[in-house]
KEMARZA-66426 format. One record per residue (C-alpha): x, y, z; residue in three letters. Coordinates in pm, whole numbers, plus 50000, padded with zeros to 5 digits. Example, Ala and Ser with C-alpha at 12.3 -4.5 7.8 and 13.67 -1.06 7.14 Angstrom:
! KEMARZA-66426
    c1    c2    c3 resn
 51230 49550 50780  ala
 51367 49894 50714  ser
! end
This chain:
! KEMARZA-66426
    c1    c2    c3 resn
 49584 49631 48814  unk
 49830 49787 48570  unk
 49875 50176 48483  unk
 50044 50294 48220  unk
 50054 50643 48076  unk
 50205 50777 47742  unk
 50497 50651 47582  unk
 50507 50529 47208  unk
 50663 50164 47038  unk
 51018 50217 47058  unk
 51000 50334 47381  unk
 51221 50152 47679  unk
 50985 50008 47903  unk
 50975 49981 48293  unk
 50744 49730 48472  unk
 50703 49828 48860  unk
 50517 49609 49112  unk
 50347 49806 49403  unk
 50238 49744 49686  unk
 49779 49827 49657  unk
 49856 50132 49898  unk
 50069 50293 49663  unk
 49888 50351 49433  unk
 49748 50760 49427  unk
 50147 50868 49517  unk
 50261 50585 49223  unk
 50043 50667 48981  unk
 50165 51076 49046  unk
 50505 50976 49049  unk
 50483 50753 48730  unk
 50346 51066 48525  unk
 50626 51304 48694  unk
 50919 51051 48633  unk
 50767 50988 48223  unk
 50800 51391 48178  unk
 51202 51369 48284  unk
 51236 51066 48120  unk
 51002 51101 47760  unk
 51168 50786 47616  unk
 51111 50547 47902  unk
 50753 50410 47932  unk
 50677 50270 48297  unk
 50427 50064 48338  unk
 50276 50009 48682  unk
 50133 49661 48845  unk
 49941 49724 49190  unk
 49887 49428 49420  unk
 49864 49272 49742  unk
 50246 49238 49835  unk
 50219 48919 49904  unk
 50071 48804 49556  unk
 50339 49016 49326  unk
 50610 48870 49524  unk
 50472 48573 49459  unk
 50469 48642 49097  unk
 50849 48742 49113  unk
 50890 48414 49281  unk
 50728 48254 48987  unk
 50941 48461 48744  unk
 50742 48724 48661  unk
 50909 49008 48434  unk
 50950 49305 48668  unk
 51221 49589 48709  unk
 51114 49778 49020  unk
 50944 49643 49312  unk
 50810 49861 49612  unk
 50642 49633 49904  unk
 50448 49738 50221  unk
 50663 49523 50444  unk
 51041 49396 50518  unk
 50894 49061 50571  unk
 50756 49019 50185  unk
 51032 49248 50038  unk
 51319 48883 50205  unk
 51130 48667 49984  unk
 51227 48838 49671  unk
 51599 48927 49788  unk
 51729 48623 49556  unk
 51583 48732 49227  unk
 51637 49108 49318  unk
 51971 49274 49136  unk
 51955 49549 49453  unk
 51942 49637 49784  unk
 51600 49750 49950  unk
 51579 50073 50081  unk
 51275 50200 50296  unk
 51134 50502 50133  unk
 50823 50574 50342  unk
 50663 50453 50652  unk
 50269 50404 50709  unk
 50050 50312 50984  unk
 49714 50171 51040  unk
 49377 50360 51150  unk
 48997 50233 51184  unk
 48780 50401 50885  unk
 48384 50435 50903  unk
 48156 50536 50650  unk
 48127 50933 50687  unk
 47972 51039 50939  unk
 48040 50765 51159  unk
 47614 50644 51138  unk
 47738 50364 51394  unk
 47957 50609 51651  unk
 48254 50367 51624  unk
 48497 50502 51890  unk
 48739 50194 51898  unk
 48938 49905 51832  unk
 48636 49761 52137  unk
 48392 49836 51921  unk
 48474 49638 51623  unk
 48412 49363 51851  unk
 47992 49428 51815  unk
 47860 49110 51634  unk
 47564 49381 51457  unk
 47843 49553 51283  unk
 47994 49468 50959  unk
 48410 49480 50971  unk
 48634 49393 50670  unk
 48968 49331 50700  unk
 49266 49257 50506  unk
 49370 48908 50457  unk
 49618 48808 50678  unk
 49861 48716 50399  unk
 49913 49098 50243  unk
 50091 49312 50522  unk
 49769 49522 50563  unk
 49668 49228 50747  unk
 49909 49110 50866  unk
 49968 49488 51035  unk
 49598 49469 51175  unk
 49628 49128 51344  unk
 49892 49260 51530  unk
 49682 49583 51647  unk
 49409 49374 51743  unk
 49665 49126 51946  unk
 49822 49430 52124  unk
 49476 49603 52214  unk
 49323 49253 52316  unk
 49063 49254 52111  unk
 48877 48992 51932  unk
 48748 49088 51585  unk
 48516 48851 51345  unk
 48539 49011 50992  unk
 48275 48957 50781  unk
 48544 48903 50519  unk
 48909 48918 50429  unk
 49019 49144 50163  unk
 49241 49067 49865  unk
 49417 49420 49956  unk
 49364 49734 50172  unk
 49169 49913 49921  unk
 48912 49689 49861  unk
 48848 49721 50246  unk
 48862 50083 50217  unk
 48654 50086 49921  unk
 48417 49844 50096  unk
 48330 50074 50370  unk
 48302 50403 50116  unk
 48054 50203 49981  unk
 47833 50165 50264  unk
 47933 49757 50221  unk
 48079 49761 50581  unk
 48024 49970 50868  unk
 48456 49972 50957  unk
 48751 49826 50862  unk
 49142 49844 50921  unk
 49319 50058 50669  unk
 49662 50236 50613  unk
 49624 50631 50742  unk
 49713 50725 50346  unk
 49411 50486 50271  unk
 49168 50750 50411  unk
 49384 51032 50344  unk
 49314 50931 49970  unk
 48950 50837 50046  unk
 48844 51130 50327  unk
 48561 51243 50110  unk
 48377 50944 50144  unk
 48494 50820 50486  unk
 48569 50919 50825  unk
 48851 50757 51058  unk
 48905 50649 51444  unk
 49279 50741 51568  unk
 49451 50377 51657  unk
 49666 50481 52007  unk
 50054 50482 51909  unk
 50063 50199 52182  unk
 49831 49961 52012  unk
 49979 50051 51603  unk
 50244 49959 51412  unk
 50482 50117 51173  unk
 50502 49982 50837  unk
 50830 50003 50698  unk
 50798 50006 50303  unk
 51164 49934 50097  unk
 51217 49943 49753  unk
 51442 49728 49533  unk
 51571 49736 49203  unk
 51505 49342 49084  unk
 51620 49324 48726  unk
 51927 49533 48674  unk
 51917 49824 48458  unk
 51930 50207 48421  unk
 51613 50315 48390  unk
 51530 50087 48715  unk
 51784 50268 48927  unk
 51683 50612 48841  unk
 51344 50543 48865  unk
 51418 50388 49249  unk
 51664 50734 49267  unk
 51365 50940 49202  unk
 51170 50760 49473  unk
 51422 50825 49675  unk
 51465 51159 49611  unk
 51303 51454 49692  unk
 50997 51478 49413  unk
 50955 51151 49556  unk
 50974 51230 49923  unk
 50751 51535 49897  unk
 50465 51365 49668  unk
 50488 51092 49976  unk
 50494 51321 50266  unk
 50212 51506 50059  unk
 49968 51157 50050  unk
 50029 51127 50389  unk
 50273 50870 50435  unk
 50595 50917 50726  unk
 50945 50959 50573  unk
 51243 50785 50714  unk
! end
């Protein structure tokens, strides 16, 4: 899914890939970093990690890209013009519909064959992030299905599609209205390290990767509830 705001035809463009869980704080930051910079028009792509560095792999045109994990971020290293940087840090809770109809009170409890549980597929690092929970709790999960991302499985359950599923924290922090969440222990998470790379070399790339960095960046991260390194 692309996002693009203003900008006019002789504008420079920017093409960013982002990681699916980016996407509120992006989106903010895209609008913020277009007012400094009028003449530059960036244009967001949000995605599984897995599949846009799969389209960089492939060649796809794209300046900036921001990933959910270190392990998806190596792939691209050869066609990337930059060094990654980890910007933010995220990690993973259980989310119910609100109210919590089914009194989910665990990673135990996603184990009840009457409930439905999405998941992310194990090939973005949403999933890969939850198959490592569920390894270090000992628990055995069957999801009904494997998302394409970590928002469809957050939007799944605001729905009323699913009675729980594994998210990012920021995925209910940008959802709480419609959802309610189940603490994972700190013994049984992870933290998910997400760097940032320039891939095709150029100005606006680096100060649009600076401005990340920085501290409109930092604070409009902190502020959609993602850790800062």
């Amino acid at each position: 899914m692309a996002s693009a705001c203003g900008g006019g035809g002789d504008d420079e463009q920017l093409l960013v890939f982002a990681a699916s869980s980016l996407t509120d704080v992006f989106d903010r930051l895209e609008t913020e970093f277009e007012a400094l910079h009028p003449a530059i028009d960036v244009v967001v792509s949000y995605g599984g990690s897995s599949s846009l560095a799969g389209q960089i792999e492939q060649g796809a045109p794209t300046d900036v890209f921001a990933s959910a994990d270190l392990a998806t971020m190596a792939r691209v290293l050869d066609q990337a013009d930059g060094e990654p940087v980890v910007f933010a840090r995220n990690r993973l809770t259980i989310v119910v519909e609100f109210g919590n109809p089914e009194a989910i009170s665990g990673l135990i409890d996603l184990t009840d064959s009457n409930l439905i549980v999405v998941l992310a597929d194990r090939e973005v690092p949403a999933g890969a992030y939850a198959a490592e929970v569920l390894e270090r709790a000992g628990v055995d999960v069957e999801p009904a299905s494997y998302e394409s991302n970590v928002r469809a499985v957050a939007a799944k359950v605001s729905l009323g599609e699913a009675d729980a599923g594994i998210v990012y924290r920021t995925d209910f922090t940008a959802n709480g209205d419609d959802l309610d969440q189940i603490a994972i222990p700190d013994a049984e998470n992870v933290i998910a390290d997400y760097p940032i790379v320039v891939v095709r070399e150029g100005d606006a790339a680096q100060r649009f990767v600076d401005f990340v960095l920085a501290h409109t960046g930092r604070a409009a991260l902190a502020n959609a509830g993602f850790e800062l390194p």
